[in-house]
C-alpha positions as CSV (number, residue, x, y, z in Angstrom):
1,X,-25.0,-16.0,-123.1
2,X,-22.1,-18.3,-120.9
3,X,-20.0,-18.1,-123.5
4,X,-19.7,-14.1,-123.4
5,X,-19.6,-14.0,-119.5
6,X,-16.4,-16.9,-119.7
7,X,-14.7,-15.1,-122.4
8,X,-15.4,-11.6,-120.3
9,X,-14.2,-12.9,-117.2
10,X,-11.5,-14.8,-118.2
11,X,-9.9,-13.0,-120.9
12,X,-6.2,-11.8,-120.4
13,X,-4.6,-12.4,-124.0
14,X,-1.0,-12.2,-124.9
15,X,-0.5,-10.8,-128.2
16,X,2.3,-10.8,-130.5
17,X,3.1,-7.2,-133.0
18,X,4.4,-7.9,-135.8
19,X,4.8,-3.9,-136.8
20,X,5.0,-2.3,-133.1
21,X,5.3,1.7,-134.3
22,X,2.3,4.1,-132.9
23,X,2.8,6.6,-135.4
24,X,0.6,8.3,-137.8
25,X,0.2,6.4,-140.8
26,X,2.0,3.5,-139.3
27,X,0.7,0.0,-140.0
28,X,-0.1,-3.0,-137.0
29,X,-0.4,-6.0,-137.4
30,X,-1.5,-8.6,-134.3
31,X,-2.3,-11.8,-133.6
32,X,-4.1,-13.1,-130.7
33,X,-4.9,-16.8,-129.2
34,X,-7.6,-16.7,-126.0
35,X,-8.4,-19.9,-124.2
36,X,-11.8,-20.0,-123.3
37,X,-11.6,-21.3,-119.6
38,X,-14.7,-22.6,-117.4
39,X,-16.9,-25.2,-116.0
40,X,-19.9,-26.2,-115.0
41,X,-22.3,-28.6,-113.3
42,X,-22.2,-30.7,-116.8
43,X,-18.3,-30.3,-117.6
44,X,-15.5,-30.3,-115.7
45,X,-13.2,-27.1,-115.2
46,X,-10.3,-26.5,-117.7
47,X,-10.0,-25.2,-121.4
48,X,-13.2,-26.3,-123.2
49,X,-12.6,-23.5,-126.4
50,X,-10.5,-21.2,-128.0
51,X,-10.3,-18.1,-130.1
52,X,-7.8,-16.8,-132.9
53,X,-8.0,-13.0,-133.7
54,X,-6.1,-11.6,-136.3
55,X,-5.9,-7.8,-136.3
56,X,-4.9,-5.0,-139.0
57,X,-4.5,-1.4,-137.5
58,X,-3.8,2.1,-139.2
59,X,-2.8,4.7,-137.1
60,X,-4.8,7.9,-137.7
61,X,-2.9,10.2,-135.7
62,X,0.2,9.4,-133.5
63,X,-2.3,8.0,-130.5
64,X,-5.5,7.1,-132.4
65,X,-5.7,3.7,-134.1
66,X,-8.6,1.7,-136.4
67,X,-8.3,-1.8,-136.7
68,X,-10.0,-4.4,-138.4
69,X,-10.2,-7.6,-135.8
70,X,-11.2,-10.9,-137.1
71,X,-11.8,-13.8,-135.1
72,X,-12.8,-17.5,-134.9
73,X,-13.6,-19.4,-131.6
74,X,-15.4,-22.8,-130.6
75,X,-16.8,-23.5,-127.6
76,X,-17.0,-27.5,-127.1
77,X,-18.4,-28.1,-123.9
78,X,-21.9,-26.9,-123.4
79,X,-24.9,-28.4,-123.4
80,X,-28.6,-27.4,-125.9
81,X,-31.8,-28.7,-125.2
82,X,-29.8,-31.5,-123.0
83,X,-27.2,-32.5,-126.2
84,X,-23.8,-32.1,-125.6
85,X,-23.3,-29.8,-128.1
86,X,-20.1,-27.3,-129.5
87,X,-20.5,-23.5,-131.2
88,X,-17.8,-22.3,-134.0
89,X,-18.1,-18.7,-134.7
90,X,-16.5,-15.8,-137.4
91,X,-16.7,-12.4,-136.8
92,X,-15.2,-9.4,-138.2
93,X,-15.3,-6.2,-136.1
94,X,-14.0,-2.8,-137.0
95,X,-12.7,-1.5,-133.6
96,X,-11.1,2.7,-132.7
97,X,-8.1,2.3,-130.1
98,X,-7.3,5.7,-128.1
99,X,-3.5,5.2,-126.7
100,X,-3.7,7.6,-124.1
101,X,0.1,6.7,-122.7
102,X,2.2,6.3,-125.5
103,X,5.5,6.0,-125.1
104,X,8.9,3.8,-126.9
105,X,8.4,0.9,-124.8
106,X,4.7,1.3,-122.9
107,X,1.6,2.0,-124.4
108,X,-2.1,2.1,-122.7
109,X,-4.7,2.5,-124.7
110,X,-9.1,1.8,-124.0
111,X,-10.4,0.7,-127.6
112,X,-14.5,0.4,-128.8
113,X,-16.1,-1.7,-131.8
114,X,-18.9,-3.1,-133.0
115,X,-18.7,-6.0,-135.8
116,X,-21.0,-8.5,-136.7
117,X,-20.6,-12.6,-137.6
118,X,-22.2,-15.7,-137.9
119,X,-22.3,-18.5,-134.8
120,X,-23.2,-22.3,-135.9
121,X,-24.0,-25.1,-133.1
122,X,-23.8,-28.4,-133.3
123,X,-24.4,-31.7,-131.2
124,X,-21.6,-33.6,-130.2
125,X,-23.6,-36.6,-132.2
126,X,-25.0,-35.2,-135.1
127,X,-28.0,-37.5,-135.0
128,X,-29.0,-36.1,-131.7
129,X,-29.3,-32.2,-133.4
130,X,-32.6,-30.6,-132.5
131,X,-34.6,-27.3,-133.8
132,X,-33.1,-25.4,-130.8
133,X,-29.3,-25.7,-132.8
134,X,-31.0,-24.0,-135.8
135,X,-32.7,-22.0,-133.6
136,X,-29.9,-20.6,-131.8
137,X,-27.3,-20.5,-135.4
138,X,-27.3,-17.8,-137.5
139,X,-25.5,-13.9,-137.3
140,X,-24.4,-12.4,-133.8
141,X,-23.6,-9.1,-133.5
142,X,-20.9,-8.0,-131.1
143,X,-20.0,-5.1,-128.7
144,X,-16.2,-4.8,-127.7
145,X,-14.9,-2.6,-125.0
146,X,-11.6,-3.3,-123.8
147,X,-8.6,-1.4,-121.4
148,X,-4.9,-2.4,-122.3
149,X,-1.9,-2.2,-122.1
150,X,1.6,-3.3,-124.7
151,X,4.9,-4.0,-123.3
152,X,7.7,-3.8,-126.5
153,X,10.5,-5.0,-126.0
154,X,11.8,-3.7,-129.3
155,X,10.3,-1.5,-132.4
156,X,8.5,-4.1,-133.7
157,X,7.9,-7.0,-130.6
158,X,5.7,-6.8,-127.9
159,X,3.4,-8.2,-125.5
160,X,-0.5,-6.8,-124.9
161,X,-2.5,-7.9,-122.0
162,X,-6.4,-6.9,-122.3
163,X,-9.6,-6.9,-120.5
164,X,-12.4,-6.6,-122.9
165,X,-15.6,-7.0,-122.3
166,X,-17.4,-8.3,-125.1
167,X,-21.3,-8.7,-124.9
168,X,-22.7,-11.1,-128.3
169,X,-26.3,-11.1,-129.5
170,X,-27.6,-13.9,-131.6
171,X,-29.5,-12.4,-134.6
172,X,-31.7,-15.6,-135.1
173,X,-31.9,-16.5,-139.2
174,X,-35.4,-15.6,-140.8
175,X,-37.3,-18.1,-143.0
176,X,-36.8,-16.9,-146.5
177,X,-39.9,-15.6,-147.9
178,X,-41.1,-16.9,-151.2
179,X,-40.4,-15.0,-154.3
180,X,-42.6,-15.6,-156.9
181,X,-41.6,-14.9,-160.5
182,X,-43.3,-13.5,-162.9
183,X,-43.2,-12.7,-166.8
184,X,-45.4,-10.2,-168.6
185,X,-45.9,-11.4,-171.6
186,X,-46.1,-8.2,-173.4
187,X,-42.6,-8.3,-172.0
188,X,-41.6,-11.4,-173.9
189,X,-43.8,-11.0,-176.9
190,X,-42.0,-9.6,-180.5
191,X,-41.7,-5.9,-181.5
């Protein structure tokens, strides 16, 4: 999919910590805004998307962390079945973080999830909508692999800069089958 090769290659986030410690039983909390940069032979080069991850983290032991990532990004510029057309996506992803330097003020730390969402395009015009935007909505699952490393410039302020590399699947929605009711009526007769 473009969309995870541009967030891939040109991820570098800043993130803000709100609660900076790495200590066991310590509590993180992060916030993370992601342009989505690119272009092609369709669109012109610039920011055509974003994404907004929020983040909870428990530290299990004094380098080991799980975190609960949550996310939301749209794409605007790309094009389905020859519609300009736009994706917005949720996804929650339980992610293990490993901070194999940790120190006061630098921390480095490689990180793994896997998490699951839903992804729903669109045409630009609505009237223009074709089969292949139902086609290609529905649940994604996602595989996160990053290296990083956080700057703090006090207990509880920093700044992270990651490369992940993220890799998306579109789970494509089944058609429901039909469920057919029915009662027995010895079921529904008097006792």
């Amino acid at each position: 999919m473009k969309t995870t090769l541009l967030v891939m290659i040109f991820t570098l986030m800043g993130v803000l910590n709100g609660f900076g410690q790495s200590q066991k039983n310590d509590l993180k909390l992060t916030v993370a805004v992601l342009p989505l940069i690119g272009s092609s032979d369709d669109f012109e080069s610039g920011v055509n998307g974003f994404v907004i991850k929020p983040s909870v983290g428990y530290f299990i032991t004094d380098k080991n962390s799980v975190d609960l990532n949550f996310s939301y990004a749209t794409l605007n510029d790309l094009r389905v079945g020859n519609v300009d057309s736009y994706y917005t996506s949720y996804a929650l992803s339980p992610t293990l973080r490993n901070n194999f330097v940790n120190k006061s003020k630098l921390r480095v730390f490689a990180e793994f999830g896997l998490g699951l969402g839903t992804i729903q395009y669109d045409a630009d015009n609505s009237n223009l909508r074709t089969s292949q935007h139902e086609a290609l909505s529905g649940g994604i699952s996602i595989l996160n692999i990053g290296f990083s490393g956080n700057y703090f410039f006090n207990d509880h302020f920093g700044i992270e800069l990651i490369i992940p590399y993220l890799n998306t699947t579109n789970i494509p929605p089944t058609k429901p089958t039909p469920c057919i009711l029915a009662l027995d009526p010895l079921l529904a007769s008097p006792i």
